[in-house]
N, C-alpha and C positions, 0 to 999 in steps of 0.2 A: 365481524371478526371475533374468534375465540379470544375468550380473558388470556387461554392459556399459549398465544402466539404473537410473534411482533407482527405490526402488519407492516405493508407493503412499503408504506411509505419510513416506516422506521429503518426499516433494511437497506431503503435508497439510501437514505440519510449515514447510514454506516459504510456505505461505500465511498460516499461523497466527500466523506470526515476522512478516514482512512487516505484516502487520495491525496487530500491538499494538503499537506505537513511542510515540512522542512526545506521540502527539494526543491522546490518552484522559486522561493525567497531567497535560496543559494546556488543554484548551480549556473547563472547567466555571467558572474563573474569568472567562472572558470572557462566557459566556454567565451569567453572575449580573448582571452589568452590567444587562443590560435584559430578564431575566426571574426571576422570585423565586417560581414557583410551581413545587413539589414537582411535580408533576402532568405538568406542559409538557417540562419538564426531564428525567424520563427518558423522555417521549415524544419528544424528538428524538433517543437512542440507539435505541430502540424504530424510531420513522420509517427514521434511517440504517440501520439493520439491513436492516430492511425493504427497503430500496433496494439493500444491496448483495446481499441473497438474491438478489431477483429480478435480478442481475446476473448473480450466477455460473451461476444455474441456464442462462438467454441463453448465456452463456459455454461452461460446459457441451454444448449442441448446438454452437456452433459449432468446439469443440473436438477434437468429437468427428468432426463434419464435415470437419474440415481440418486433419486431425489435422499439423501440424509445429509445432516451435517459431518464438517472435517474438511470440505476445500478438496484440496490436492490428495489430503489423506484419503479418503474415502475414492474418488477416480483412480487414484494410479495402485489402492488395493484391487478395486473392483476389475482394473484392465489389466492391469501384469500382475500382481503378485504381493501378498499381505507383506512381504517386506519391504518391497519400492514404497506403499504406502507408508510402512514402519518410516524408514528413513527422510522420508516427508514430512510426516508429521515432525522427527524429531530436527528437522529442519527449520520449521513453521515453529515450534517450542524457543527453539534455542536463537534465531537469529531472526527469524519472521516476523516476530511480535515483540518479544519481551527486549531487544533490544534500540529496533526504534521506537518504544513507547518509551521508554529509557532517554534519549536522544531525542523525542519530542520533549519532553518533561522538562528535561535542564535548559531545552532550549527557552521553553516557557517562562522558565525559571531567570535566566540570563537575561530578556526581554526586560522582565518584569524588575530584578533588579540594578540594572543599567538607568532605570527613572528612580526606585527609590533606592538606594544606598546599603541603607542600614539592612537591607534583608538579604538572605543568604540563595544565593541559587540554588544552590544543593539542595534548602529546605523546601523551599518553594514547588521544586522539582517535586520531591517525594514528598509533601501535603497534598501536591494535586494527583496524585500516583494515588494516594490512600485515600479522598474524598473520593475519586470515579470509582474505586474498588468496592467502597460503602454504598456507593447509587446504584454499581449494576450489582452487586449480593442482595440486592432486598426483594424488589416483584421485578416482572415486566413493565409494568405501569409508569413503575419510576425509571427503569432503566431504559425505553425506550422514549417517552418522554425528555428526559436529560439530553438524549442524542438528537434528538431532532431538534429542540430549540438554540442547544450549539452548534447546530448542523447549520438550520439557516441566520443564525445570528454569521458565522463563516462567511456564506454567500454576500448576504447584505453588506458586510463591512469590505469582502471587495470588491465588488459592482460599485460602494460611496467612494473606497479609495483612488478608483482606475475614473471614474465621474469628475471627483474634484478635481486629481491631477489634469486633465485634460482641460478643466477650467482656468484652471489657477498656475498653470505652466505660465511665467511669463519668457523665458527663451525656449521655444519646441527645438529639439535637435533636428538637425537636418541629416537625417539618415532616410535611405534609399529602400526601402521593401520591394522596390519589382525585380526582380532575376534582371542580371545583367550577363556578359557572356563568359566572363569568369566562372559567374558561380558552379557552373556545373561540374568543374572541377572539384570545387569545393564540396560539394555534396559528396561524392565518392571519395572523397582523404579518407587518410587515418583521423585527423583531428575532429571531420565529424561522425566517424566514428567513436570515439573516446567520448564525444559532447553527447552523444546518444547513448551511452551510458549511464551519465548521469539524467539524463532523461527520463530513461525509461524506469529508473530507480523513482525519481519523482511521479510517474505514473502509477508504482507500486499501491496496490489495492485496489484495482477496477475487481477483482475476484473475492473482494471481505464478505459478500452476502452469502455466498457458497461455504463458506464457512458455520452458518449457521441454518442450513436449508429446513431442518427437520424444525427448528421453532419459527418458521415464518407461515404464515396464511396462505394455503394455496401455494403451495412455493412450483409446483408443475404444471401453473399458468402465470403465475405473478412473475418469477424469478429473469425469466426473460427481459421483462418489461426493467424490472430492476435494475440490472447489469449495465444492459443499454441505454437507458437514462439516464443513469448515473454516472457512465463514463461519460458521456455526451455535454453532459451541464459540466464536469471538471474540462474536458478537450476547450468548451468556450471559456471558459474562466480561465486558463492557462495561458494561452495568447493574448487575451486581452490585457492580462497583466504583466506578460513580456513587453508587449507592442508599448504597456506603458512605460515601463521600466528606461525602454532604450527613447522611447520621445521626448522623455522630460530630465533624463539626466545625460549628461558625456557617456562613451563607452569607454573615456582612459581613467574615469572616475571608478568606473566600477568592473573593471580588469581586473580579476586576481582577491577580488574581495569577496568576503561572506555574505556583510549586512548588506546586502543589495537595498532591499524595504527601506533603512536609512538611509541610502546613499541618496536614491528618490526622492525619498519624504524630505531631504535637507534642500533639494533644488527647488520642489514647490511647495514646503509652507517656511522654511528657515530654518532657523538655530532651530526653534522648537519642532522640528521637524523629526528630530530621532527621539524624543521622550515619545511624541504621537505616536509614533508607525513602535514602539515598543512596548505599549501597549494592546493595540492593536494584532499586532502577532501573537502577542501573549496570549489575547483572548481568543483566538483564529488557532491556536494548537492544543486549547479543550478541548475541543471538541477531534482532534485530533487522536492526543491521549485516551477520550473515551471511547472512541473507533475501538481500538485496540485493544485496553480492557475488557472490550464487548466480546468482540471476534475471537480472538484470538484463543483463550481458555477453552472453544470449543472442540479445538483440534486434539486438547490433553484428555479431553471427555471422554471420544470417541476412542480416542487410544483406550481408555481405562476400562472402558467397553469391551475391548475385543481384548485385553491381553491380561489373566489375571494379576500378572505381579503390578500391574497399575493401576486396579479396580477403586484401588481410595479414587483416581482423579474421577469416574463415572460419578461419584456420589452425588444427587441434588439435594435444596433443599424442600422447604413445604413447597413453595413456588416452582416448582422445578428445574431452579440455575442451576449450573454447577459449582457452587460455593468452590470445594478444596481447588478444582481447578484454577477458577480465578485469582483464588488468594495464592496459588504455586506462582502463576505467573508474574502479578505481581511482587510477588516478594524478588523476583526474579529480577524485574528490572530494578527494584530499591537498590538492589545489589550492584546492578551495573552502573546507578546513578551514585551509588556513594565511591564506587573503585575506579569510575571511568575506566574500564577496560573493556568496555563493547565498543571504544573507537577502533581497534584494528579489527574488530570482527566486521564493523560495517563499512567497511575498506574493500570487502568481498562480497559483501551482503548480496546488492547485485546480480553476481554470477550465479552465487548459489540459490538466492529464488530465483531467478533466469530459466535453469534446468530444474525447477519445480513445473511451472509452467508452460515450459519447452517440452516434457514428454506429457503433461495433461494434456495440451492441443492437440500433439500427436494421437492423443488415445481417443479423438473423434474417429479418424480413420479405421484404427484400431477395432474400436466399439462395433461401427458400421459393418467390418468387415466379418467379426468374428459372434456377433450379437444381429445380424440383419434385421429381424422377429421382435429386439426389444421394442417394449412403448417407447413413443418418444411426443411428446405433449407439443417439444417447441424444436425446430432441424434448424442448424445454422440456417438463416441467411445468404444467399448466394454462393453455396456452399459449391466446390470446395475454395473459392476466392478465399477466405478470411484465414481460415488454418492453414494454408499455402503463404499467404501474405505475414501473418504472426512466424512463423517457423524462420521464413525467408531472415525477416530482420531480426529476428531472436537470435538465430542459429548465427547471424556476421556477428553480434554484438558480442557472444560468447566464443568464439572462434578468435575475434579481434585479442578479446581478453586473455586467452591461454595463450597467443603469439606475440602480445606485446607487453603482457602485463601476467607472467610464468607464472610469478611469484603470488599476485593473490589467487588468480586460476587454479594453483594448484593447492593453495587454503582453501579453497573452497572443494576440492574433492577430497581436501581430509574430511572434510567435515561429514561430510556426505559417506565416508569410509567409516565413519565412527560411527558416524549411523547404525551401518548395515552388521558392526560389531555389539553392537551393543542388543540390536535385531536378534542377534544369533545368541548371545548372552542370554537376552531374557524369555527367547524358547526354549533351551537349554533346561536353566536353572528356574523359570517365573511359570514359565506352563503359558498356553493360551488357549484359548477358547473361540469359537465359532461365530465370527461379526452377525450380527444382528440382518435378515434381508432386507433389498432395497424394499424403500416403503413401507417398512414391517412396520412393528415399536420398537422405538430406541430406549 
């Protein structure tokens, strides 16, 4: 592997980290609300899975097709048009990254100080914001390093926690996992619609490696293998830790509640059962926080790349990170963690990376149809199964969201409107310049 690239396995491990945050250890309370069948309930981890696979694999070809960093930015410039890209990236800037690193962080923070006291969430939050910001501006060596031993430090602590509880449960709940004849009802509600929501929110990040394609090893034989591995180890670690979730505790216990992880950890180890599982989480959304710190600034890069008035973010250093970028984004969420006001933005968050996503799968077809000639190193899988199946449940779960939920629906194509103003601003007034081709130098 070149010094000057992450390899293959550092890339998984950012996808991995990126993946498993916030959402999985909160969203089973909300979703007891208004569904109580064993059965249904880990069919929507099962469903989401499902949906983000057939994501990455989408992802995947077009990764591998166009092969640079930027994610979404970089596809939906190359298939429609430098503004749709525009509007993405500032998408990926403003709501994609820097706000759940933001929202990881305090969660960390909250964790952490829930056992000891005396310390401040807040600080806790942005010391750990500012230590991952110092590990990835230095080399690769240390920044991919960092990611990967919090990566599988992640894994291990929940493969011991879903282990012990299964040992150490002394009343198993008696809940039902086989389909009974209800439930098919219940599969097609609104309610699990609403619950696949927050699902797919918590799948958020099966696509962090695409974000950074142009600094991985091979990324137009590797990237593939990446994507789908990666989503594959989060799909089984996700169930596993629902399935335990509802074995070892009541579901009227944890209806309507956040700390799920405590609610658990109190049924099988005690009292001391929420200081454990608060540590534990704490340490399980490092590696979380540093997904994001990683990923994420590469999206300001490539903006800075292609559009003068943003040329500071292209800058690297001797190493070739992109320091200003990272430290923009960061500072970014310091900001959301000291004002708490990225709660109503990731209220929407969802819907608006939903339609990041939702027209990049689309732009396989796209690709294919209007590029037939390009190389393509890796073609979806069973194709067109995966980008019909992604679109299918993309396209209810945002359709669901503007008919029953206007209001943040349609927060979310402000955002996306402010985008495409701000696009037309800074060709106006900024000037831009001619992206880099695939494959070239970046």
């Amino acid at each position: 592997m070149s010094s000057q690239k992450f390899s293959p396995t550092t890339a998984m491990s950012v996808v991995i980290a990126n993946m498993i945050g916030t959402g999985v250890f909160t969203s089973l309370g909300f979703q007891l609300l208004e569904i109580q069948s064993g059965f249904a309930l880990m069919m929507l981890w099962v469903v989401g899975g499902l949906t983000a696979l057939c994501g990455a694999l989408c992802y995947a070809e077009l990764g591998a097709a166009l092969p640079r960093s930027g994610g979404e930015y970089n596809f939906l410039t190359e298939i429609y048009h430098p503004a749709a890209g525009y509007i993405s990236g500032w998408v990926s800037a403003t709501i994609g990254f820097a706000a759940p690193t933001a929202l990881a962080a305090i969660t960390f923070g909250t964790y952490l100080s829930s056992v000891i006291p005396e310390l401040s969430a807040s600080w806790l939050a942005c010391s750990l914001v500012v230590a991952l910001t110092l590990a990835h501006t230095s080399n690769r060596r240390s920044s991919g390093g960092v990611q990967q031993v919090f990566t599988v430090l992640k894994v291990l602590l929940i493969l011991g926690f879903c282990a012990l509880s299964w040992l150490l449960v002394s009343e198993p709940q008696d809940v039902n996992f086989l389909p009974r004849a209800t439930d098919g009802a219940v599969l097609t509600s609104g309610a699990f619609a609403v619950a696949l929501i927050y699902v797919n929110y918590a799948y958020t990040g099966w696509n962090a490696a695409t974000y950074l394609t142009s600094e991985i090893d091979n990324p137009q034989q590797s990237l593939s293998r990446v994507l789908i591995l990666g989503t594959s180890v989060v799909i089984v670690l996700y169930v596993l830790l629902n399935f335990t979730f509802l074995h070892v505790a009541p579901m009227s216990a944890m209806a309507g509640k956040i700390e799920i992880g405590y609610v658990s950890a109190q049924h099988v180890f005690g009292a001391s059962g929420a200081a454990i599982m608060g540590v534990v989480l704490a340490l399980l959304l490092i590696s979380t926080v540093s997904a994001m710190v990683l990923a994420g600034p590469r999206v300001l890069q490539v903006i800075g790349q292609d559009f003068t008035a943003f040329r500071v973010l292209a800058r690297t250093n001797s190493n070739g990170l992109p320091v200003i970028a990272i430290l923009s984004q960061s500072l970014l969420s310091l900001m959301f963690i000291l004002t708490a006001s990225f709660e109503s933005i990731l209220v929407f968050a969802g819907f608006t990376l939903g339609l990041n996503t939702f027209f990049s799968v689309l732009g396989v077809f796209i690709l294919r149809w209007r590029q037939p000639e390009l190389l393509r190193p890796y073609r979806t899988a069973l194709y067109p199964l995966p980008p019909l199946i992604f679109l299918a449940f993309t396209g209810w779960t945002l359709t669901y969201i503007l008919l029953e939920r206007p209001e943040e629906g349609l927060m979310g194509l402000g955002i996306v409107a402010s985008g495409g103003i701000f696009y037309l601003l800074t060709v106006r007034f900024g000037g831009a310049r001619q992206a880099p081709r695939q494959g070239g130098s970046d």
